[in-house]
GUTORGU-26450 format. One record per atom (N, C-alpha, C): residue number from 1; residue in one letter; atom name; x, y, z. Coordinates in nm, 2 decimals, decimal comma, padded with zeros to 4 digits, always signed. Layout:
<k NUM r a a CA x X y Y z Z>
...
//
This chain:
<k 1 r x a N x +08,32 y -04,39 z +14,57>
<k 1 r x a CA x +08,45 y -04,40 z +14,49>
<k 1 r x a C x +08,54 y -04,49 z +14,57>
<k 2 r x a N x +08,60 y -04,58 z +14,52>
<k 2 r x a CA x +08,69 y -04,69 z +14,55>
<k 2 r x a C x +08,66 y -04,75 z +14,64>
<k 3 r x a N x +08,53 y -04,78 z +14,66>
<k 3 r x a CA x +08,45 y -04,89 z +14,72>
<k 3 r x a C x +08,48 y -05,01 z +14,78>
<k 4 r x a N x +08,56 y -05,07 z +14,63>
<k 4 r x a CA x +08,64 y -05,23 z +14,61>
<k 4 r x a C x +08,74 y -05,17 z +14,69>
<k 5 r x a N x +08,88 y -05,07 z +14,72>
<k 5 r x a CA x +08,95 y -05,07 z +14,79>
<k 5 r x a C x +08,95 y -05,08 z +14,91>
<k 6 r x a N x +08,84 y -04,98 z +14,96>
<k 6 r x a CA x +08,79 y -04,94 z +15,12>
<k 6 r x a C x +08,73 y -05,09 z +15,15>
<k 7 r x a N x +08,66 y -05,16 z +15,08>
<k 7 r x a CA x +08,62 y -05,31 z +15,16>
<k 7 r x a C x +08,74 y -05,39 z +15,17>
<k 8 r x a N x +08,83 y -05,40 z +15,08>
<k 8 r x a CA x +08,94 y -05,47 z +15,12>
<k 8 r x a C x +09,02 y -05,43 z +15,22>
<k 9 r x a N x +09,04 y -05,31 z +15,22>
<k 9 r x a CA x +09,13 y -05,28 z +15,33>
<k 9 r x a C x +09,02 y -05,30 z +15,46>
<k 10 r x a N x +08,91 y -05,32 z +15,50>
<k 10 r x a CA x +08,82 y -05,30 z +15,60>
<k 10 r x a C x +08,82 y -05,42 z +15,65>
<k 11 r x a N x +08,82 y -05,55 z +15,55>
<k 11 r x a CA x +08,83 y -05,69 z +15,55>
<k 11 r x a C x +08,98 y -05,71 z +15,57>
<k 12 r x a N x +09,08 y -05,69 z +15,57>
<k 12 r x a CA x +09,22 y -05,73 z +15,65>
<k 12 r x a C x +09,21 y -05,67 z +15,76>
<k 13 r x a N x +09,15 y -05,56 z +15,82>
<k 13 r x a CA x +09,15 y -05,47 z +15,94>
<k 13 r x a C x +09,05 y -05,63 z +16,05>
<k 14 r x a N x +08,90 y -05,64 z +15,99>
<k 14 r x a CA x +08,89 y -05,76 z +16,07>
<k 14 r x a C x +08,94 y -05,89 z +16,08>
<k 15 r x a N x +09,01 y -05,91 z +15,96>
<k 15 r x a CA x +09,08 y -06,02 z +16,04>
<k 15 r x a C x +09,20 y -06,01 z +16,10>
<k 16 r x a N x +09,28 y -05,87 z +16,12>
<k 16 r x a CA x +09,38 y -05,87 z +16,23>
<k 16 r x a C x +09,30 y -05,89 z +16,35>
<k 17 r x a N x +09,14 y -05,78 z +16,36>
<k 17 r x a CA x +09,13 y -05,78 z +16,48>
<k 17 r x a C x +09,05 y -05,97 z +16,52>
<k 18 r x a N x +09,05 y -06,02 z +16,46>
<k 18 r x a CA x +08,96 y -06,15 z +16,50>
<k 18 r x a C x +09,12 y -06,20 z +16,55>
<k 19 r x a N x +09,23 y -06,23 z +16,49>
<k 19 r x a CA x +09,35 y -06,27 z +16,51>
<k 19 r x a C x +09,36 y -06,23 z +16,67>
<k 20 r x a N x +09,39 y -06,13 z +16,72>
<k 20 r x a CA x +09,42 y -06,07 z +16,81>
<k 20 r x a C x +09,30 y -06,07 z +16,93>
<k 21 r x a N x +09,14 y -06,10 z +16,85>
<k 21 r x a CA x +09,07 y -06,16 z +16,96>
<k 21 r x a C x +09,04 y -06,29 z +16,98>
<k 22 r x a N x +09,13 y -06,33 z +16,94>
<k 22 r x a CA x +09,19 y -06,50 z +16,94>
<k 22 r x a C x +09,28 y -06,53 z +17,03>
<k 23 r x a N x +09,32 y -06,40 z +17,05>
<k 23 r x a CA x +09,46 y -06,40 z +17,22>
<k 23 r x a C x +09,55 y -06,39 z +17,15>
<k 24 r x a N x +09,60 y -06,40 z +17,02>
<k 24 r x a CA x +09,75 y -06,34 z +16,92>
<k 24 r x a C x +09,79 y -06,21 z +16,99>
<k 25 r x a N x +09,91 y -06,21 z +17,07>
<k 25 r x a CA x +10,03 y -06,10 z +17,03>
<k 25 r x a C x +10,02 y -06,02 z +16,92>
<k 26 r x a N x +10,01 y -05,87 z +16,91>
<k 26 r x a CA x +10,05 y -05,81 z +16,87>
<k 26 r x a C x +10,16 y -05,78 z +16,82>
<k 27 r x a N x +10,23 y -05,79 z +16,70>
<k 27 r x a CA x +10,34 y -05,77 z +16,69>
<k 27 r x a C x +10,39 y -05,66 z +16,63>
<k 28 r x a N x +10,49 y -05,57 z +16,61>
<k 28 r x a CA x +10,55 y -05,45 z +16,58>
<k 28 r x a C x +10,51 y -05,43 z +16,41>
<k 29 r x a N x +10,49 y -05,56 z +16,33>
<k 29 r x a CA x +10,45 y -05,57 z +16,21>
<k 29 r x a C x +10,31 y -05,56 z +16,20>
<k 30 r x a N x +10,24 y -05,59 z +16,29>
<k 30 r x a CA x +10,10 y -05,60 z +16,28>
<k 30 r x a C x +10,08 y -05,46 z +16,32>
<k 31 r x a N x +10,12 y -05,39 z +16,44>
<k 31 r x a CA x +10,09 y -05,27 z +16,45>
<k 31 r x a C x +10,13 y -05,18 z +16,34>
<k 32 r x a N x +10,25 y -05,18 z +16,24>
<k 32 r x a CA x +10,22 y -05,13 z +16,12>
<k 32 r x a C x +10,19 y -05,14 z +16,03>
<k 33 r x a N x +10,09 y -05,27 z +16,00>
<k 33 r x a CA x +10,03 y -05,27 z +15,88>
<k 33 r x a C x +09,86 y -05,24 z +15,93>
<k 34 r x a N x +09,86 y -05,19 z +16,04>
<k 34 r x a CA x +09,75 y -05,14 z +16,13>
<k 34 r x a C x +09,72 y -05,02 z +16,11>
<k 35 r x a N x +09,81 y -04,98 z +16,08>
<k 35 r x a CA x +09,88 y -04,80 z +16,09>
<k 35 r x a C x +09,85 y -04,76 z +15,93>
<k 36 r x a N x +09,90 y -04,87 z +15,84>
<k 36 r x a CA x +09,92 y -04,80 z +15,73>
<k 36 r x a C x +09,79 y -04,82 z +15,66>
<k 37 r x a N x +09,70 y -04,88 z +15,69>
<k 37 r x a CA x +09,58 y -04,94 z +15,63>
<k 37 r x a C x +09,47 y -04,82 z +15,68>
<k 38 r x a N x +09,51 y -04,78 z +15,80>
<k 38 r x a CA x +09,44 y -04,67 z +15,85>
<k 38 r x a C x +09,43 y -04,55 z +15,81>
<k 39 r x a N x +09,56 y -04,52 z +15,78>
<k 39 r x a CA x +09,60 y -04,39 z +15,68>
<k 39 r x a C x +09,54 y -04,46 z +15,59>
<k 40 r x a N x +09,56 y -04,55 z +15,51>
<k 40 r x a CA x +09,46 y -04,50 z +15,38>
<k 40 r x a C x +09,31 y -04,46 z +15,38>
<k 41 r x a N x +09,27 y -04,53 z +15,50>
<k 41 r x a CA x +09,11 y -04,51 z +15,50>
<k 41 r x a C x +09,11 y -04,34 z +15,47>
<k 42 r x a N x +09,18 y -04,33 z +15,61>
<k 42 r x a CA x +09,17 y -04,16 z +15,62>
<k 42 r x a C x +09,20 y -04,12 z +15,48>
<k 43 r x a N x +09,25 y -04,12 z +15,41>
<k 43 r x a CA x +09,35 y -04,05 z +15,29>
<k 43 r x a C x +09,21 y -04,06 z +15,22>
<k 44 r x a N x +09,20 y -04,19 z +15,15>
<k 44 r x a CA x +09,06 y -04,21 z +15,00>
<k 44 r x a C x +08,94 y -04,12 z +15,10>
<k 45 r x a N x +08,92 y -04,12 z +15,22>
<k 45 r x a CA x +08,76 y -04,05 z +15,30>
<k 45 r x a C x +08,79 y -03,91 z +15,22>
<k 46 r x a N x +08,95 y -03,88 z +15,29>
<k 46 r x a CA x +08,95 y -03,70 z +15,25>
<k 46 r x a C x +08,97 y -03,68 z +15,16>
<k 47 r x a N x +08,97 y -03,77 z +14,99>
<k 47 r x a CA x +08,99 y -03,76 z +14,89>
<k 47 r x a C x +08,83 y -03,71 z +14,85>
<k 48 r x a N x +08,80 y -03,82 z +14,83>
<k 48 r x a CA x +08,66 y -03,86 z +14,82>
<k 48 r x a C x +08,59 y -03,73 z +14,83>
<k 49 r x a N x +08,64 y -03,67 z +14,98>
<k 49 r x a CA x +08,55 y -03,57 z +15,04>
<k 49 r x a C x +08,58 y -03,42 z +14,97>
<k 50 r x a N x +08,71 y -03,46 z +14,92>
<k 50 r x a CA x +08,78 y -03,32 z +14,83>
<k 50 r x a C x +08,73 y -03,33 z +14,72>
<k 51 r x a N x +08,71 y -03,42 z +14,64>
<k 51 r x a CA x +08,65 y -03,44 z +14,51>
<k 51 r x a C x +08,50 y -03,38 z +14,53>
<k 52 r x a N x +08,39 y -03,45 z +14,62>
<k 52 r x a CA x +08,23 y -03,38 z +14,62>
<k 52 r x a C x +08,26 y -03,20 z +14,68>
<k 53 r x a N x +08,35 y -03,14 z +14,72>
<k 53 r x a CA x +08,32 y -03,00 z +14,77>
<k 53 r x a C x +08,37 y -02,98 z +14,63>
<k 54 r x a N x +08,47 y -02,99 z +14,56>
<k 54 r x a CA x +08,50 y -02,94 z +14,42>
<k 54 r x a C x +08,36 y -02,95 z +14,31>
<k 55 r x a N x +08,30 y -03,03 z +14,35>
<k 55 r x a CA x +08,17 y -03,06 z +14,24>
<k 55 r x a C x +08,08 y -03,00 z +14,29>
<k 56 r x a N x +08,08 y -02,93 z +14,44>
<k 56 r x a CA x +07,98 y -02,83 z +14,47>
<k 56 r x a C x +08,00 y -02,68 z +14,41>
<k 57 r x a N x +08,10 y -02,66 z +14,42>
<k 57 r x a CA x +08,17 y -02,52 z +14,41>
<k 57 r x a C x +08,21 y -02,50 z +14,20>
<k 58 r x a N x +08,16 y -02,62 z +14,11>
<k 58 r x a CA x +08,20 y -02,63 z +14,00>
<k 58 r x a C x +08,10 y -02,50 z +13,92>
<k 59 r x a N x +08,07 y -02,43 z +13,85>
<k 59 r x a CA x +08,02 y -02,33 z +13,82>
<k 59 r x a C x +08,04 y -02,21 z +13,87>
<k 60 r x a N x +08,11 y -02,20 z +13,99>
<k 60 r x a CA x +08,09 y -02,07 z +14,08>
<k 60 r x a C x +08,24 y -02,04 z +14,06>
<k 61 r x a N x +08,28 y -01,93 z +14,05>
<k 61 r x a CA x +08,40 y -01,89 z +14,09>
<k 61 r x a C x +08,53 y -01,93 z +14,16>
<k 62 r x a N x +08,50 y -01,94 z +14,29>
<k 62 r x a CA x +08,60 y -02,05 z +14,41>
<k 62 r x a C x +08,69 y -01,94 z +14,45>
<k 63 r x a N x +08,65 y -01,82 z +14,45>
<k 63 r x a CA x +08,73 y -01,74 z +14,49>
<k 63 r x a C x +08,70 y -01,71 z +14,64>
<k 64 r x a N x +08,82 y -01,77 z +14,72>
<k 64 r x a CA x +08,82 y -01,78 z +14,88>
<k 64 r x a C x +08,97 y -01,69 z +14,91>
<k 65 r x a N x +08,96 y -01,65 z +15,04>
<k 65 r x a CA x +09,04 y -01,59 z +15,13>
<k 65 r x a C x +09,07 y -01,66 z +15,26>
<k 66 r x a N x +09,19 y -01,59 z +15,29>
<k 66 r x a CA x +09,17 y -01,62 z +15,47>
<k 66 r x a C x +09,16 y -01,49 z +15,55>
<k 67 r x a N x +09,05 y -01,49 z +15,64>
<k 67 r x a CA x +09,06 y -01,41 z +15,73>
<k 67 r x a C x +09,19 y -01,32 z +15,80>
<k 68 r x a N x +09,19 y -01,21 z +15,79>
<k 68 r x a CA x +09,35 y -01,21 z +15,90>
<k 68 r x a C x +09,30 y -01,19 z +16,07>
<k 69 r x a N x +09,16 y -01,23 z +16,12>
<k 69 r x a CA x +09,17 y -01,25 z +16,26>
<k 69 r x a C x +09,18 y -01,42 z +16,30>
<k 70 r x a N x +09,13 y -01,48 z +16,21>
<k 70 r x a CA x +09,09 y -01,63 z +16,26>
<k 70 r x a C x +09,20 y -01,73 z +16,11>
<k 71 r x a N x +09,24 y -01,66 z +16,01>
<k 71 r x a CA x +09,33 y -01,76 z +15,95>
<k 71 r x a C x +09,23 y -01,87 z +15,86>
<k 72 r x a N x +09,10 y -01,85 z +15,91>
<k 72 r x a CA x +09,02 y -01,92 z +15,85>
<k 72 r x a C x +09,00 y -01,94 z +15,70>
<k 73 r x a N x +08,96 y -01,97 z +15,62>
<k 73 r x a CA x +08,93 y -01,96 z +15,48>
<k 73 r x a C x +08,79 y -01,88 z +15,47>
<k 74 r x a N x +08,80 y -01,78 z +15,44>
<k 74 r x a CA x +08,64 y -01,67 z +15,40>
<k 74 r x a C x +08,62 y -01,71 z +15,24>
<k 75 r x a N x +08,44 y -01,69 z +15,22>
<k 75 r x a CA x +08,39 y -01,67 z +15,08>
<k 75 r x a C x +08,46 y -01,50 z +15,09>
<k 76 r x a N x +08,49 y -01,50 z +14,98>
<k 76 r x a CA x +08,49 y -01,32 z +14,94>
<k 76 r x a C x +08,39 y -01,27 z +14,85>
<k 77 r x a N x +08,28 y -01,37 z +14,84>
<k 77 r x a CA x +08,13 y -01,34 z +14,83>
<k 77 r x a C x +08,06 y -01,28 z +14,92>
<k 78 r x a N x +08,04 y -01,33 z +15,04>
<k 78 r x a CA x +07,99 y -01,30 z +15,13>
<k 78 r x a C x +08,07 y -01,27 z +15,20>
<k 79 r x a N x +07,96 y -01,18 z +15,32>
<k 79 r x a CA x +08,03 y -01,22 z +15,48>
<k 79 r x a C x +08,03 y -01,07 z +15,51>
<k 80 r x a N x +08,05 y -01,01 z +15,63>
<k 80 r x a CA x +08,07 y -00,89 z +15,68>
<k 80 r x a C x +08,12 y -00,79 z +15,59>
<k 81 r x a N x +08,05 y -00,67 z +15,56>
<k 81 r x a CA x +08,06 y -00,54 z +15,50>
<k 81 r x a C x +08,09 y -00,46 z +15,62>
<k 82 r x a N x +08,22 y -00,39 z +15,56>
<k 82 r x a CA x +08,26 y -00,27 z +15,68>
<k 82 r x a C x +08,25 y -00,09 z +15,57>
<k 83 r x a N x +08,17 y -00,01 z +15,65>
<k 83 r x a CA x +08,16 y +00,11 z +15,58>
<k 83 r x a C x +08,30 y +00,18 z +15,58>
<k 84 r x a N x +08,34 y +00,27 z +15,49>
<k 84 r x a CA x +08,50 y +00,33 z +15,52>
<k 84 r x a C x +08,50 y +00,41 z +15,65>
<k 85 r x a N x +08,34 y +00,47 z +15,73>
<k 85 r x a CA x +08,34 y +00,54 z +15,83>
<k 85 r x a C x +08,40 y +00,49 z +15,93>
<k 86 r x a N x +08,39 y +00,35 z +15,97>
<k 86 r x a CA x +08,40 y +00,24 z +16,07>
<k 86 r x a C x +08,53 y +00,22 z +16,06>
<k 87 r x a N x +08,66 y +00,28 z +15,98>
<k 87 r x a CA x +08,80 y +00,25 z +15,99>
<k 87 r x a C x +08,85 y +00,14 z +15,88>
<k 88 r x a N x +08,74 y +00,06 z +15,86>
<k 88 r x a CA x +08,82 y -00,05 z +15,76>
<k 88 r x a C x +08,76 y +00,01 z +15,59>
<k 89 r x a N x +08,86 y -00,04 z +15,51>
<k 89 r x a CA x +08,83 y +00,03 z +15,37>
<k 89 r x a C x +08,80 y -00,10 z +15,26>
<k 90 r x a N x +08,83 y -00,22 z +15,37>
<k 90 r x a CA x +08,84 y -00,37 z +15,33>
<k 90 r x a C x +08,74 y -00,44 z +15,34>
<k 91 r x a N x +08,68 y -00,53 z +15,30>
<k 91 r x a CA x +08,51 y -00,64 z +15,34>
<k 91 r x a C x +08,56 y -00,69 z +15,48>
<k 92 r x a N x +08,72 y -00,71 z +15,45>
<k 92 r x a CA x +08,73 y -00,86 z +15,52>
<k 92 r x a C x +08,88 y -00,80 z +15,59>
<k 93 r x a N x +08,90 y -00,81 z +15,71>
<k 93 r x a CA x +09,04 y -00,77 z +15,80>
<k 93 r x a C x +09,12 y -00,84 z +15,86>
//
């Protein structure tokens, strides 16, 4: 997904860097349009990457938690069963 974008922005990326392995100065403009080309990479990857876990999880419920020892995100499918003898009345603590 956005393929055509990611090559263009990959293609200005090497010709800054051919520029600058040419012996060009870096300049305060080049390092921001360095910066902002970057962030997009990052941005469309973790889009991209948010879009295929949503098409994994499409039929199933999606019903998630967060742990209260680690803040993590838990299935509340799975995962650790606590008996009420053992103090917890909860799956998940």
């Amino acid at each position: 997904m956005y393929k055509g974008i990611c090559e263009a922005i990959q293609q200005e990326l090497e010709e800054l860097e051919a520029k600058l392995a040419g012996g060009a100065r870096m300049s305060s403009q080049d390092l921001e349009h360095i910066d902002k080309m970057a962030h997009a990479l990052k941005s469309l990857a973790a889009y991209e990457e948010m879009q295929g876990s949503s098409e994994r999880y499409e039929g199933t419920s999606g019903v998630r938690g967060r742990s209260r020892m680690t803040g993590r995100y838990v299935s509340r499918e799975e995962g650790p069963r606590y008996s009420e003898g053992d103090g917890y009345n909860r799956r998940y603590y």
